[in-house]
C-alpha positions in Angstrom: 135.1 -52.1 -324.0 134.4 -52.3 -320.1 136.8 -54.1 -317.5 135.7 -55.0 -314.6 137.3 -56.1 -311.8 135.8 -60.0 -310.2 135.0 -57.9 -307.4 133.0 -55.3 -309.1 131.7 -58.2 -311.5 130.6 -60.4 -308.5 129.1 -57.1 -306.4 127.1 -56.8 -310.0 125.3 -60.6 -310.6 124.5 -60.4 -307.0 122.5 -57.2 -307.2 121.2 -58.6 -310.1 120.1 -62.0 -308.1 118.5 -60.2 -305.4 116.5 -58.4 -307.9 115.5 -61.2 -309.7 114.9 -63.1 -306.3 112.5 -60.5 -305.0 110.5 -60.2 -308.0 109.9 -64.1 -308.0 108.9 -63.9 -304.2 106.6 -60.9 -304.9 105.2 -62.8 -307.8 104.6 -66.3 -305.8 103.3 -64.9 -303.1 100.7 -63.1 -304.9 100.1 -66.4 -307.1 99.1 -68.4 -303.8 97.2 -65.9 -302.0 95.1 -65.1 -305.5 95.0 -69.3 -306.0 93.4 -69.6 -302.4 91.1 -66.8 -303.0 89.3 -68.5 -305.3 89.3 -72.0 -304.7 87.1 -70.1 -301.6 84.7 -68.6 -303.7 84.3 -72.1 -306.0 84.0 -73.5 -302.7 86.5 -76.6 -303.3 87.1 -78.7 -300.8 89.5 -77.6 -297.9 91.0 -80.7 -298.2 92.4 -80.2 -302.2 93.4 -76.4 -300.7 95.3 -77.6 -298.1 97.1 -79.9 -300.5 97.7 -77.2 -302.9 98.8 -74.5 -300.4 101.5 -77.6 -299.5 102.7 -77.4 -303.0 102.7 -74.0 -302.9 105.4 -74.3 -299.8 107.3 -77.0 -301.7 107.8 -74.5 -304.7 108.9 -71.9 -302.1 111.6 -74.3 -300.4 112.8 -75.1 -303.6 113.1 -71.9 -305.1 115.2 -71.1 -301.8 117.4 -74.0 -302.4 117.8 -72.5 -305.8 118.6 -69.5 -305.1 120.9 -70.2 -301.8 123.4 -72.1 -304.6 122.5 -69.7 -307.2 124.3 -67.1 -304.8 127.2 -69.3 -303.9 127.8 -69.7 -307.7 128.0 -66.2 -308.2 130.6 -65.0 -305.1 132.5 -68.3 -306.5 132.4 -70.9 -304.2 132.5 -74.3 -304.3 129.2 -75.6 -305.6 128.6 -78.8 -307.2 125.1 -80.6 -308.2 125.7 -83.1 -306.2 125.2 -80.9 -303.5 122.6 -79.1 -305.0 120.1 -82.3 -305.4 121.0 -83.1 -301.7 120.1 -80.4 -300.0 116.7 -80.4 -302.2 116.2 -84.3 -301.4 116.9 -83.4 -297.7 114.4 -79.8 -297.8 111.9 -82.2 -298.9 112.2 -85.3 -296.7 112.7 -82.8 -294.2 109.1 -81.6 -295.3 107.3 -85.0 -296.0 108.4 -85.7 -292.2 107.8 -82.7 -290.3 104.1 -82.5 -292.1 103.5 -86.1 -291.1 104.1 -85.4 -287.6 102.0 -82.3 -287.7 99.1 -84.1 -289.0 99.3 -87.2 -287.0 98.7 -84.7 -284.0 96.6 -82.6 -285.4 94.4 -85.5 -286.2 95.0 -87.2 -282.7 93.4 -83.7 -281.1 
């Protein structure tokens, strides 16, 4: 059997994270770009591609959330759920405000 030291065990799940991390970016990244593509060539609305290119960003920001806790649970630090669903609620208000802003001056122009 193979001991590891918390050190050597911690040094491990976080290569491990990053891996898994990049992979997912690679892969999302990929997914919007290909989804934009060809709502172009169906020629949907820009309106309902706009829309889904937003939800696209609110997956990203999420999946950052995720994974900025999912990295402070593996070098043990204090993480809760609490503070978990906060940060979300507050990336997304966050969101819902600053895109309100944008578009109330961008239709203004």
């Amino acid at each position: 059997m193979i001991e590891l030291s918390p050190i050597e065990l911690v040094l491990g799940l976080l290569v491990v994270a990053i891996a898994l991390a990049y992979a997912a970016r690679r892969i999302g990244v990929s997914y919007a770009v290909a989804a934009t593509s060809i709502f172009q060539r169906l020629h949907v609305p820009r309106r309902i591609v706009t829309i889904l290119e937003g939800e696209s960003l609110i997956n990203d920001a999420s999946a950052l959330i995720a994974y900025r806790f999912a990295v402070l649970a593996a070098l043990g630090s204090l993480f809760t759920p609490l503070d978990a669903g906060l940060a979300f609620v507050f990336a997304a208000a966050g969101g819902v405000v600053i895109g309100l802003i944008v578009g109330a001056v961008v239709t203004e122009s």
